[in-house]
PQR file with spaces between the fields and no chain letter, atoms N, CA, C, O and H, PARSE charges and radii, in Angstrom:
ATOM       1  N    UNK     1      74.912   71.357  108.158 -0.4000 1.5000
ATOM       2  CA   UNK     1      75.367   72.635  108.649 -0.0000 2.0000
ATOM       3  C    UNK     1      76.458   73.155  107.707  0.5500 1.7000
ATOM       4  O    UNK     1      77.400   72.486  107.282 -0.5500 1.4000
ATOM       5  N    UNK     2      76.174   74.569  107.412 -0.4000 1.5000
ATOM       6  CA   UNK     2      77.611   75.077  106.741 -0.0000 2.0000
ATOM       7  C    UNK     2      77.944   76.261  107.168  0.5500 1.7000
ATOM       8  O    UNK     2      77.425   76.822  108.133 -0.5500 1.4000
ATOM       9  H    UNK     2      75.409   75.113  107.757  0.4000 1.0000
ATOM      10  N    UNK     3      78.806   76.694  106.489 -0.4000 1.5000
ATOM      11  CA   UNK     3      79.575   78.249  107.120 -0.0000 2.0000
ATOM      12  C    UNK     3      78.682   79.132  106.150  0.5500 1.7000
ATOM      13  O    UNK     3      77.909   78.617  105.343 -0.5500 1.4000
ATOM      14  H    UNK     3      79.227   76.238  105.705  0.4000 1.0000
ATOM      15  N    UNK     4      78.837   80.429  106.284 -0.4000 1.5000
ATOM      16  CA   UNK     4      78.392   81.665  105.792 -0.0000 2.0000
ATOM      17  C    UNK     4      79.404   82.491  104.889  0.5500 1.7000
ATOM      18  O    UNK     4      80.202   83.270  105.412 -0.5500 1.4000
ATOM      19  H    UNK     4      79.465   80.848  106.940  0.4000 1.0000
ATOM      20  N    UNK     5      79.370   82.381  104.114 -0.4000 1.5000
ATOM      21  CA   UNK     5      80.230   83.481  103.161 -0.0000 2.0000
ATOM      22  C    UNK     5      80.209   84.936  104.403  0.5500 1.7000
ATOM      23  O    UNK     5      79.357   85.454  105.124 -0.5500 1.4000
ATOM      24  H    UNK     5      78.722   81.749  103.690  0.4000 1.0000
ATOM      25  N    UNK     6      81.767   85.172  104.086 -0.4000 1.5000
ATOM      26  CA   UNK     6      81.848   86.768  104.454 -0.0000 2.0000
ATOM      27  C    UNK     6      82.544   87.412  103.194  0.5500 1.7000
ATOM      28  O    UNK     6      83.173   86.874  102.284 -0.5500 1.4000
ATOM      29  H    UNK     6      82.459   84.752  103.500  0.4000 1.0000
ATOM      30  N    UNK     7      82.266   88.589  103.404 -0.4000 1.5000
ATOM      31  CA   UNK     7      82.962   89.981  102.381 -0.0000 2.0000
ATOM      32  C    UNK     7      84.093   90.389  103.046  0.5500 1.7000
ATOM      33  O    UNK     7      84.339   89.861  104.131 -0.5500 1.4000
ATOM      34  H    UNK     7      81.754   89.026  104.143  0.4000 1.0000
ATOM      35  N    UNK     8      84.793   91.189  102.624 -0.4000 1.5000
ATOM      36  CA   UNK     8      86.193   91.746  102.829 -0.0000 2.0000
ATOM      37  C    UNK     8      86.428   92.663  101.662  0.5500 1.7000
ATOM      38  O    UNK     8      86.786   92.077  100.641 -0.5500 1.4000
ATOM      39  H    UNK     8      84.593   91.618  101.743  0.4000 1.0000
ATOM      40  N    UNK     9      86.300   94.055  101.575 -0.4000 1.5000
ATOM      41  CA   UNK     9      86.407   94.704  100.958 -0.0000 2.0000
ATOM      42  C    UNK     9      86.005   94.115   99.354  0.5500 1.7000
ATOM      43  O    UNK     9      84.810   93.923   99.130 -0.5500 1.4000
ATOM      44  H    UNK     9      86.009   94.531  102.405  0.4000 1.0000
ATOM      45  N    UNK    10      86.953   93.852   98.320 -0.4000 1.5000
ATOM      46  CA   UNK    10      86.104   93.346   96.922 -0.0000 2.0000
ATOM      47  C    UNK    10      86.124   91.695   97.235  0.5500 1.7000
ATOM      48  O    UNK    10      85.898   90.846   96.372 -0.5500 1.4000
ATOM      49  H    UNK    10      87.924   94.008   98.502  0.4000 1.0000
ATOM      50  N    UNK    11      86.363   91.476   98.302 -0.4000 1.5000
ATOM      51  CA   UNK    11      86.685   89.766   98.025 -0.0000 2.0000
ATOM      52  C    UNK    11      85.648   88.948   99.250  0.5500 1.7000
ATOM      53  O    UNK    11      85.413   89.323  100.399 -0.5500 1.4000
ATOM      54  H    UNK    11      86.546   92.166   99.003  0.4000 1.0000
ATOM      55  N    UNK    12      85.117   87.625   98.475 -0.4000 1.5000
ATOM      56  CA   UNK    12      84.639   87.176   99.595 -0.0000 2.0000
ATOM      57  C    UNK    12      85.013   85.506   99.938  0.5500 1.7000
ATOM      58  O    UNK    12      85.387   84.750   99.041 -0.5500 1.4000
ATOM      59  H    UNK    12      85.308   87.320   97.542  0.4000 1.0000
ATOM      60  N    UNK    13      84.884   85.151  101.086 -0.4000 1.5000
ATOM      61  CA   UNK    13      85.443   84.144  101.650 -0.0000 2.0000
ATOM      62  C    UNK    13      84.858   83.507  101.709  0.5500 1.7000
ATOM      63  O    UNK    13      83.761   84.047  101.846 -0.5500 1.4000
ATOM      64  H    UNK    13      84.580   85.765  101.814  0.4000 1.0000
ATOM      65  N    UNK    14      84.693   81.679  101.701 -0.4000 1.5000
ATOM      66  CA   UNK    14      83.835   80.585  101.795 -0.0000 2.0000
ATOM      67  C    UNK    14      84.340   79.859  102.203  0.5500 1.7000
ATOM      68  O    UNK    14      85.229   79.508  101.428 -0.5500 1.4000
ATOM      69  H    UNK    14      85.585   81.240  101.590  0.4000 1.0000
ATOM      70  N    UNK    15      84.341   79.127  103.386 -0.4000 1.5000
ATOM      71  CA   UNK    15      84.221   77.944  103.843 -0.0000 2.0000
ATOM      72  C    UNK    15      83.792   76.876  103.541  0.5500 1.7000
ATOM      73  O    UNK    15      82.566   76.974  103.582 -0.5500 1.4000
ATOM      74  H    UNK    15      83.619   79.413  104.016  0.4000 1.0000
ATOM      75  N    UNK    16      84.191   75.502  103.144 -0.4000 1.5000
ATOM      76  CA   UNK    16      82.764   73.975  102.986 -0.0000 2.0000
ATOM      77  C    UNK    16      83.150   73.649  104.218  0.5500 1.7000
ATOM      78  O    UNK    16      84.038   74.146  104.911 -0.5500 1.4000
ATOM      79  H    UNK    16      85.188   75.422  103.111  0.4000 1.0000
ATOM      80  N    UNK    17      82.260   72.594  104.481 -0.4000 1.5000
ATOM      81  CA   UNK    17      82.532   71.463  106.109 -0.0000 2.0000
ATOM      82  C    UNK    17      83.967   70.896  104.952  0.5500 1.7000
ATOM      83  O    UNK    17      85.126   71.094  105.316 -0.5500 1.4000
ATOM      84  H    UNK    17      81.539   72.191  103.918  0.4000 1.0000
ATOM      85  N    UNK    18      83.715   70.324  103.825 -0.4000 1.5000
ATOM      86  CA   UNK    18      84.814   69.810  103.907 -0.0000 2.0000
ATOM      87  C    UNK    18      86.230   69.946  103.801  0.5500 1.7000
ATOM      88  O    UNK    18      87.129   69.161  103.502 -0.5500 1.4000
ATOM      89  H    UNK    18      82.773   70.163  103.529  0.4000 1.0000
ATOM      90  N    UNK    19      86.183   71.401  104.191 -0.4000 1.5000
ATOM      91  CA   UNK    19      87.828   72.123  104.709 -0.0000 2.0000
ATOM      92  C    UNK    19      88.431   72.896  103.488  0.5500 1.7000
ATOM      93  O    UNK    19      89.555   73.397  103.528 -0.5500 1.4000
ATOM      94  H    UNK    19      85.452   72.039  104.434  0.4000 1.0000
ATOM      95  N    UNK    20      87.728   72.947  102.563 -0.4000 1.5000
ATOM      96  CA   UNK    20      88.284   73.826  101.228 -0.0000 2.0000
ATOM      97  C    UNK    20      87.735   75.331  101.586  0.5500 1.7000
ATOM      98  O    UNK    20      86.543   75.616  101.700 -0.5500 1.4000
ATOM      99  H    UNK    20      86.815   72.539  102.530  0.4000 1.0000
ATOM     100  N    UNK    21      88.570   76.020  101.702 -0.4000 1.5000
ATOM     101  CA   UNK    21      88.591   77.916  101.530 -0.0000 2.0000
ATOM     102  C    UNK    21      88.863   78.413  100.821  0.5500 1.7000
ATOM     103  O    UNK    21      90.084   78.455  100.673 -0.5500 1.4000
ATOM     104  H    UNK    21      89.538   75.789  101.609  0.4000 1.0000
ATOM     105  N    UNK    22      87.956   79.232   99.752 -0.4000 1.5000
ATOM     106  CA   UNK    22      87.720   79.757   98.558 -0.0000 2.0000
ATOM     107  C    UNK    22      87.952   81.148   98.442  0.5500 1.7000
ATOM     108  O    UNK    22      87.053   81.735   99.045 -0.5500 1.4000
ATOM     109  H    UNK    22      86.964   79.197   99.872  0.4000 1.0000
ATOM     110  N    UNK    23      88.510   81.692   98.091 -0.4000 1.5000
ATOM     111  CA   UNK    23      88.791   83.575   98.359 -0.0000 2.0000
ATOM     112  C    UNK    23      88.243   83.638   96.573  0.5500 1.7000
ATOM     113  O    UNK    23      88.634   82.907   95.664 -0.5500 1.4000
ATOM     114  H    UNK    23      89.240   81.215   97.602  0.4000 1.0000
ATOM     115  N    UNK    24      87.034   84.989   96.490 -0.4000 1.5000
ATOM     116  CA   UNK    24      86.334   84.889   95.357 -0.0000 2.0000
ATOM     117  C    UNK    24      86.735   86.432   95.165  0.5500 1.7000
ATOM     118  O    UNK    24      86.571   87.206   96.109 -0.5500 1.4000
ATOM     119  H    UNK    24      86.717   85.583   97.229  0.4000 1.0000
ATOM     120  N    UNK    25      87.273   86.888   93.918 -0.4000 1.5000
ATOM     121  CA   UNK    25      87.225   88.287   93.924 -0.0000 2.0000
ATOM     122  C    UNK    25      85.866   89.272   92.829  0.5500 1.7000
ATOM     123  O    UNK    25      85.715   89.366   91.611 -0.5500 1.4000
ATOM     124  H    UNK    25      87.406   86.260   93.151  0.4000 1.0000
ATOM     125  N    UNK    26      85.072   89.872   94.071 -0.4000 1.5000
ATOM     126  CA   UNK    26      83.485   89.755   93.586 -0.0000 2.0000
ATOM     127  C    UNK    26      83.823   91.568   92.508  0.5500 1.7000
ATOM     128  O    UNK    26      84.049   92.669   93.011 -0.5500 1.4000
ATOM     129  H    UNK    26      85.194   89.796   95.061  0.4000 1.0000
ATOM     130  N    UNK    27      83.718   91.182   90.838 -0.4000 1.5000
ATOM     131  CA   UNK    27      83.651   92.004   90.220 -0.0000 2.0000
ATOM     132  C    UNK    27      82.663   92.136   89.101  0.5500 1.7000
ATOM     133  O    UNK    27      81.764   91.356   89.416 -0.5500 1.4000
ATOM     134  H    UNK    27      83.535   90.288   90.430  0.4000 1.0000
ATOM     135  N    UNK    28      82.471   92.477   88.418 -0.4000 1.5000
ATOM     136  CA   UNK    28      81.747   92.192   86.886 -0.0000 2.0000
ATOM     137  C    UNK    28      81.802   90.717   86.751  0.5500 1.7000
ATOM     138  O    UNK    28      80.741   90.215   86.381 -0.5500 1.4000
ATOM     139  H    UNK    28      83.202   93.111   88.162  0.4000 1.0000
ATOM     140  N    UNK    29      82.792   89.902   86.964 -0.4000 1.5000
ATOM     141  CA   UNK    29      82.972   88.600   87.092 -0.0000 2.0000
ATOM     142  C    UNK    29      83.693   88.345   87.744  0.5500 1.7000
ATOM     143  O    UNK    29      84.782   88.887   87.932 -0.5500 1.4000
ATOM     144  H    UNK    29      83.654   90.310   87.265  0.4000 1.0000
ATOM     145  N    UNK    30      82.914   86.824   88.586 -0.4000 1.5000
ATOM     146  CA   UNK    30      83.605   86.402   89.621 -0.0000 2.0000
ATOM     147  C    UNK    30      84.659   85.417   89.238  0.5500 1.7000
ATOM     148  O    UNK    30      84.636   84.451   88.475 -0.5500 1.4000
ATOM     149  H    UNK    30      82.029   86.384   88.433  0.4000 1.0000
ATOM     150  N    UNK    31      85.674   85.987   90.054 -0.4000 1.5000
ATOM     151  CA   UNK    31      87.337   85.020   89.889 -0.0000 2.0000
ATOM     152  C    UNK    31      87.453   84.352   90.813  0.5500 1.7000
ATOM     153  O    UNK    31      87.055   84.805   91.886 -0.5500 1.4000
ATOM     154  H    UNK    31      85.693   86.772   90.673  0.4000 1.0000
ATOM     155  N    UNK    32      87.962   83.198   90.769 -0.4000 1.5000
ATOM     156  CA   UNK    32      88.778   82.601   92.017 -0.0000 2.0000
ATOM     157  C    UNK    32      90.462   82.930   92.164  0.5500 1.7000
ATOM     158  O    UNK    32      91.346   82.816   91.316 -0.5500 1.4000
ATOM     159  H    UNK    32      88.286   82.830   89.897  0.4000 1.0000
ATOM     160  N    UNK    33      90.506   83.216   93.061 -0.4000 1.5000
ATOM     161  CA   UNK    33      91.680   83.709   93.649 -0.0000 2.0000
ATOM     162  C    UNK    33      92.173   83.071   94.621  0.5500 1.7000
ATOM     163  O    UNK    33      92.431   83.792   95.584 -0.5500 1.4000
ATOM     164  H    UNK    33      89.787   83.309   93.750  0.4000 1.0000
ATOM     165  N    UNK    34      92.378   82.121   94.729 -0.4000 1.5000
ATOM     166  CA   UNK    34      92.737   80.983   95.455 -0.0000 2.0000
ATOM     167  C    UNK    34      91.879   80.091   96.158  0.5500 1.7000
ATOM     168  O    UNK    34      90.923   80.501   96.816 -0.5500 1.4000
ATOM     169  H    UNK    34      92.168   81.536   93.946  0.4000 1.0000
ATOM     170  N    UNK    35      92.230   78.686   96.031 -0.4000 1.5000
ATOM     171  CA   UNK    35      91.446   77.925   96.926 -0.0000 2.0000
ATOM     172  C    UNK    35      92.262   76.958   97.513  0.5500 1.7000
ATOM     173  O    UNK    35      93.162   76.450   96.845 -0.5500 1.4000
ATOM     174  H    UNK    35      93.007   78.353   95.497  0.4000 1.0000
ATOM     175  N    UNK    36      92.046   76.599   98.803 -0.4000 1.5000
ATOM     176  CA   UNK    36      93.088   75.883   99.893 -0.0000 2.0000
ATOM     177  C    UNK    36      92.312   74.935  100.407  0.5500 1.7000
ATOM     178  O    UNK    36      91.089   75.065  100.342 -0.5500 1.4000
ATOM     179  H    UNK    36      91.315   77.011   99.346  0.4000 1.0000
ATOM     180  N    UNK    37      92.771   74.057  100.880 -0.4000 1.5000
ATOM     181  CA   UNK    37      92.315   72.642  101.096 -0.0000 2.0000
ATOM     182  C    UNK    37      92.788   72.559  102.850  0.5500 1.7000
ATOM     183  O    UNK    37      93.985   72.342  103.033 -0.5500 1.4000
ATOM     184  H    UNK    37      93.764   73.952  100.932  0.4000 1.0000
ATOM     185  N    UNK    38      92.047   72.694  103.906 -0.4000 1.5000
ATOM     186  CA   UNK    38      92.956   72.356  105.095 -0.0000 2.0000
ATOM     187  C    UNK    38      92.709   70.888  105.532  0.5500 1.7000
ATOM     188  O    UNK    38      92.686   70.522  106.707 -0.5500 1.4000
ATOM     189  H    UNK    38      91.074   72.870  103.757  0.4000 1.0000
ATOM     190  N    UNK    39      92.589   70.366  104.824 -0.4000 1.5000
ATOM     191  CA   UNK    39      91.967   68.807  105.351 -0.0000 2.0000
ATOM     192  C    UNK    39      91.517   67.874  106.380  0.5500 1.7000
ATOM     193  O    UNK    39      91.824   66.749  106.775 -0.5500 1.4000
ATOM     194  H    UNK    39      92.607   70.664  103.869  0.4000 1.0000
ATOM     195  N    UNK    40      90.307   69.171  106.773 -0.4000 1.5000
ATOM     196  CA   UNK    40      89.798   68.931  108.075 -0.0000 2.0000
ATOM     197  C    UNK    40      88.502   70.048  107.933  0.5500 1.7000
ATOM     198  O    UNK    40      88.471   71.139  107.362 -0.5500 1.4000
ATOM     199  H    UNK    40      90.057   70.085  106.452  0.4000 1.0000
ATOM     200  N    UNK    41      87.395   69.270  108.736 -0.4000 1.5000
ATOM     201  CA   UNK    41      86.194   69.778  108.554 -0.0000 2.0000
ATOM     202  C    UNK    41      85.923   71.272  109.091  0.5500 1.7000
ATOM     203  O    UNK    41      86.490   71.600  110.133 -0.5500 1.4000
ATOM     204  H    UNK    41      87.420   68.385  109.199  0.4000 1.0000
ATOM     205  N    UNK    42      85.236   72.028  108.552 -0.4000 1.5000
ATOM     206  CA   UNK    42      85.219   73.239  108.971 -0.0000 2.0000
ATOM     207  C    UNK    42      83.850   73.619  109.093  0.5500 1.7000
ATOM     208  O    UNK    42      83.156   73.646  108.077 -0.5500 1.4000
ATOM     209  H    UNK    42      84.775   71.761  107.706  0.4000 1.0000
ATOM     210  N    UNK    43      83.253   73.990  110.482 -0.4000 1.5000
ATOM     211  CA   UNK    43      82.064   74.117  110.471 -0.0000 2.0000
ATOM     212  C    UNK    43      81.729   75.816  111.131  0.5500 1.7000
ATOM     213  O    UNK    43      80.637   76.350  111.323 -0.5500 1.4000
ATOM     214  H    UNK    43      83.817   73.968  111.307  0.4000 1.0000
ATOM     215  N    UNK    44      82.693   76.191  111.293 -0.4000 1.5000
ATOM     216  CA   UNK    44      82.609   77.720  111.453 -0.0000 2.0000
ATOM     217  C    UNK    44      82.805   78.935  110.424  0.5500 1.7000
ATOM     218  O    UNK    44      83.852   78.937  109.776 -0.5500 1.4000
ATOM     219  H    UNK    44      83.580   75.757  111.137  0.4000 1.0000
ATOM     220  N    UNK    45      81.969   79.865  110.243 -0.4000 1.5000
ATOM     221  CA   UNK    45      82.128   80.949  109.367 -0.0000 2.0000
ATOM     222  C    UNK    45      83.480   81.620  109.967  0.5500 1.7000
ATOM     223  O    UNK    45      83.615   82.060  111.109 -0.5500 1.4000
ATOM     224  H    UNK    45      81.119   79.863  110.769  0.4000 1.0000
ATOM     225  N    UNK    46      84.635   81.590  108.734 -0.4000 1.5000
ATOM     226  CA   UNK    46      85.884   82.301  109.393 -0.0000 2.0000
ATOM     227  C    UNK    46      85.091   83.803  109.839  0.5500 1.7000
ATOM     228  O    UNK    46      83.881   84.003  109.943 -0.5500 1.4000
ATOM     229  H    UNK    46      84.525   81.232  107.806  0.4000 1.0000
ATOM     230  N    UNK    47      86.246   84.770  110.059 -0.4000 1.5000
ATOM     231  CA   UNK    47      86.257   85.793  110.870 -0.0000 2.0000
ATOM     232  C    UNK    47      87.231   86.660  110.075  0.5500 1.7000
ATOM     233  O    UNK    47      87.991   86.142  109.256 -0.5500 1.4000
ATOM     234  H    UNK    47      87.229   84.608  109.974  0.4000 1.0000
ATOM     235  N    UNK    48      87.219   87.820  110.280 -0.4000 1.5000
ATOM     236  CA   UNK    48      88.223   88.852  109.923 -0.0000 2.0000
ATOM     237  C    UNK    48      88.077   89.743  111.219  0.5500 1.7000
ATOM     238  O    UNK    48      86.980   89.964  111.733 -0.5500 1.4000
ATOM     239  H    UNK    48      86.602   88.240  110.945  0.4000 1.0000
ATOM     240  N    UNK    49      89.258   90.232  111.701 -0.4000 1.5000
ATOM     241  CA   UNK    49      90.118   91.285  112.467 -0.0000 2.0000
ATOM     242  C    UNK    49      91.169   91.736  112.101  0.5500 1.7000
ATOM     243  O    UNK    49      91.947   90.945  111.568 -0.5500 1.4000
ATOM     244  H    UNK    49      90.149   90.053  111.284  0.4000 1.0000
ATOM     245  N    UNK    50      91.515   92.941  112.229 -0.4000 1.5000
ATOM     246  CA   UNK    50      92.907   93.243  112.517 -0.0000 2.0000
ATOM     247  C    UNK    50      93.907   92.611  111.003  0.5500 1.7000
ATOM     248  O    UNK    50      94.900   91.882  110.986 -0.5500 1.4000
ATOM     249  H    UNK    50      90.884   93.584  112.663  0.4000 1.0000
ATOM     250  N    UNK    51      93.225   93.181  109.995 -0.4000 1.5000
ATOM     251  CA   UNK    51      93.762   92.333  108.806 -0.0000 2.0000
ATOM     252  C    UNK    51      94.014   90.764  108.627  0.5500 1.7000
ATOM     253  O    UNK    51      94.739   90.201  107.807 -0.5500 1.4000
ATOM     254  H    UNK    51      92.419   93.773  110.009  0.4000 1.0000
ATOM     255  N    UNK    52      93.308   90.291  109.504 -0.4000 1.5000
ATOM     256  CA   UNK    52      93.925   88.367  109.647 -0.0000 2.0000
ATOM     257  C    UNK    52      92.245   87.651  109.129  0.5500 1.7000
ATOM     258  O    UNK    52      91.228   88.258  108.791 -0.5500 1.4000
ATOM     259  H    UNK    52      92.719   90.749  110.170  0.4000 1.0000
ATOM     260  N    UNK    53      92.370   86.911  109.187 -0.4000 1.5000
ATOM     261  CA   UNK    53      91.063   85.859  108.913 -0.0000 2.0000
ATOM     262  C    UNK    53      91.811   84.959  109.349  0.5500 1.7000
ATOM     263  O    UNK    53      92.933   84.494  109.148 -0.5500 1.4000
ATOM     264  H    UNK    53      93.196   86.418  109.461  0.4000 1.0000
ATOM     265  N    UNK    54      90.341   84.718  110.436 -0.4000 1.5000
ATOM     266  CA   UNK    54      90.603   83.786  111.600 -0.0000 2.0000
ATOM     267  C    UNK    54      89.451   82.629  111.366  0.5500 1.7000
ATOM     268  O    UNK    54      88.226   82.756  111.385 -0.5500 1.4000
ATOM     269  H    UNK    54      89.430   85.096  110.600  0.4000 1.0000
ATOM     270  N    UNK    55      90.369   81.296  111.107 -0.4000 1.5000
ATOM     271  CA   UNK    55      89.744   80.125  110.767 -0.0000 2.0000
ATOM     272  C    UNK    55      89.762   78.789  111.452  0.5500 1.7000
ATOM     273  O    UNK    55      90.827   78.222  111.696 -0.5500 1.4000
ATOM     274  H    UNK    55      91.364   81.192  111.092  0.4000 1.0000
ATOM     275  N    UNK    56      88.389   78.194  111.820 -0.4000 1.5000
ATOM     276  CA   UNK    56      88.268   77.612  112.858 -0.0000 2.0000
ATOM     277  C    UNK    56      88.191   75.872  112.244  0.5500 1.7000
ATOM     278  O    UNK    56      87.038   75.605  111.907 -0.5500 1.4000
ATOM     279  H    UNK    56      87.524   78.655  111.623  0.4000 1.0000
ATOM     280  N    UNK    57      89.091   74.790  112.063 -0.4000 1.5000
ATOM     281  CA   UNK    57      88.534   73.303  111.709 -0.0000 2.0000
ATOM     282  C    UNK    57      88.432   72.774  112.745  0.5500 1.7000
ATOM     283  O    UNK    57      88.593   73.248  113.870 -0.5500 1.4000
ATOM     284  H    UNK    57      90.028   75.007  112.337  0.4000 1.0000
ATOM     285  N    UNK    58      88.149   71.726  112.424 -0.4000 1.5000
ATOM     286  CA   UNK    58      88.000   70.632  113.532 -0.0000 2.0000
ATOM     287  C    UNK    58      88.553   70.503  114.606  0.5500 1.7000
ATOM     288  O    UNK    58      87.947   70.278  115.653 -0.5500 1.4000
ATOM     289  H    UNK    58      88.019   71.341  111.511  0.4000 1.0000
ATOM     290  N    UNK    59      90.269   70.675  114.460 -0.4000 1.5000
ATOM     291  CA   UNK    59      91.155   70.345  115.165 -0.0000 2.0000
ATOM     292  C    UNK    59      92.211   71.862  115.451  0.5500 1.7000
ATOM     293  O    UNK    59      93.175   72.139  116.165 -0.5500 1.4000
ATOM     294  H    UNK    59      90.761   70.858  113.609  0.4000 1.0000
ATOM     295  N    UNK    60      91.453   72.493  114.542 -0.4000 1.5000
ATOM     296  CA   UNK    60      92.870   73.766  114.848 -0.0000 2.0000
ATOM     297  C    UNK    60      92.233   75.254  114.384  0.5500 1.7000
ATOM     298  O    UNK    60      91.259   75.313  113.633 -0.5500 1.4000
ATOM     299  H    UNK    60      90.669   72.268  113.962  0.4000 1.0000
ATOM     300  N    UNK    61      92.792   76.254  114.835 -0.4000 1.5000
ATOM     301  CA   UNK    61      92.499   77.212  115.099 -0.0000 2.0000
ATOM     302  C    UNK    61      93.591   78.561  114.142  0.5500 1.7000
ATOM     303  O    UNK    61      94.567   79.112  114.650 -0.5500 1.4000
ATOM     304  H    UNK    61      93.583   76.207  115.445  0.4000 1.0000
ATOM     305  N    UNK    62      93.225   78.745  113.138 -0.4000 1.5000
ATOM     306  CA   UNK    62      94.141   79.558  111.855 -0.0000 2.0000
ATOM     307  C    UNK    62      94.495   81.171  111.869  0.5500 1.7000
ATOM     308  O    UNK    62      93.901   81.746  110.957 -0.5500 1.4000
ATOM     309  H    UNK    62      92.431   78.297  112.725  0.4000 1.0000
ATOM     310  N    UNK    63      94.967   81.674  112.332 -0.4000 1.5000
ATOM     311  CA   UNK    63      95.113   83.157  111.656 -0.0000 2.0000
ATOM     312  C    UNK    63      96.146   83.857  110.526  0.5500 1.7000
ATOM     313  O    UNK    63      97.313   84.243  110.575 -0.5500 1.4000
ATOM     314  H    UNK    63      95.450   81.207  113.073  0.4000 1.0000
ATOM     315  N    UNK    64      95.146   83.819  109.519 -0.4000 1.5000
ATOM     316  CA   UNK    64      96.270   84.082  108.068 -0.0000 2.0000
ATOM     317  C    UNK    64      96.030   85.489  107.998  0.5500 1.7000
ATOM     318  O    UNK    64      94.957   86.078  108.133 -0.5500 1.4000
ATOM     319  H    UNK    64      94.198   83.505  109.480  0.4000 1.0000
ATOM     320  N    UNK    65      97.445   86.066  107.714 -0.4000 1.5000
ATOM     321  CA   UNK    65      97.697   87.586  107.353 -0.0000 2.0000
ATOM     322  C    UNK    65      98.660   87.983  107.748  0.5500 1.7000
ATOM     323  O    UNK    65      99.633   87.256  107.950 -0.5500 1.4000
ATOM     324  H    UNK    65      98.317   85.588  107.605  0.4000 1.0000
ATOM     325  N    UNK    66      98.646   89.296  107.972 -0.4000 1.5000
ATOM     326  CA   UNK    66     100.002   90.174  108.412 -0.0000 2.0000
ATOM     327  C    UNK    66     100.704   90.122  109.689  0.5500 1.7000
ATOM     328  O    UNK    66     101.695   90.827  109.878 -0.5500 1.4000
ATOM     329  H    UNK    66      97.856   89.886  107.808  0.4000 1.0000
């Protein structure tokens, strides 16, 4: 099982099960623009609302943003 890439205006988001979150900025060429490690399995496609991306692991429940 894995998560689903989402978009966000030019950037898109990736999930693995194994807890790394990838923010890709999708242009002529693709950049990485950060990648984070939460060290814990992630089997849900995050979410965006309300400017936040909302991220679901194993054990905990994330909202990064404003």
């Amino acid at each position: 099982m894995a998560t689903s890439p989402i978009a966000a205006g030019d950037k898109i988001v990736v999930a693995s099960v194994r807890g790394v979150v990838t923010v890709i900025q999708a242009d002529d060429k693709l950049k990485i623009l950060a990648k984070n490690s939460f060290s814990e399995k992630i089997f849900a496609t995050p979410a965006i609302a309300q400017n936040k991306i909302y991220l679901r692991t194993i054990g905990h429940l994330y909202a990064l943003g404003e």
